[in-house]
N, C-alpha and C positions, 0 to 999 in steps of 0.2 A: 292639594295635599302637599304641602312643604315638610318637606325631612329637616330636624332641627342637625346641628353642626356635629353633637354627641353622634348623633346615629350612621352620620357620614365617617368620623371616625371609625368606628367600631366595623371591623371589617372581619368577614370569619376568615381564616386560615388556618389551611390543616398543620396537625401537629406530624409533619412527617419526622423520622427517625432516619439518620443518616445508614448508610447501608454498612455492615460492620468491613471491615479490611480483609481479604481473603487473603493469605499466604501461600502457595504451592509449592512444596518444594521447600528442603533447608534452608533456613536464614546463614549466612556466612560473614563472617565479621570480618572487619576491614584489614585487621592484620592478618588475614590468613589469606585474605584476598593478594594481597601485596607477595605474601611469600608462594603462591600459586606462581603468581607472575612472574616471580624471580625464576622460577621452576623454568616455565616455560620460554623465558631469554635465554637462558644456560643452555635448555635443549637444543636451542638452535642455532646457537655461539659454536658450540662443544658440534653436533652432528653437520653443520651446511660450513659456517664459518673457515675450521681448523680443517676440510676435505684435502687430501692429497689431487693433485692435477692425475 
């Protein structure tokens, strides 16, 4: 019994569905990201940096 070359082609494959993107948690955009940061240098400039001895 010889399989002709069509039927060799023809190959099932599931039709899976990618799984959706879960999110947790606020999304946070990049400019706010940036001015967090800034937050967070100044606190540590301002409270460790400028310390009296």
């Amino acid at each position: 019994m010889a399989s002709t070359s069509s039927e060799k082609k023809k190959k099932i494959t599931p039709k899976a569905q990618p799984a959706p993107q879960v999110t947790i948690g606020a999304q946070i955009s990049f400019v706010r990201k940036i001015i967090i940061g800034l937050f967070i240098v100044g606190y540590w400039v301002f409270f460790y940096w400028f310390q009296e001895p």
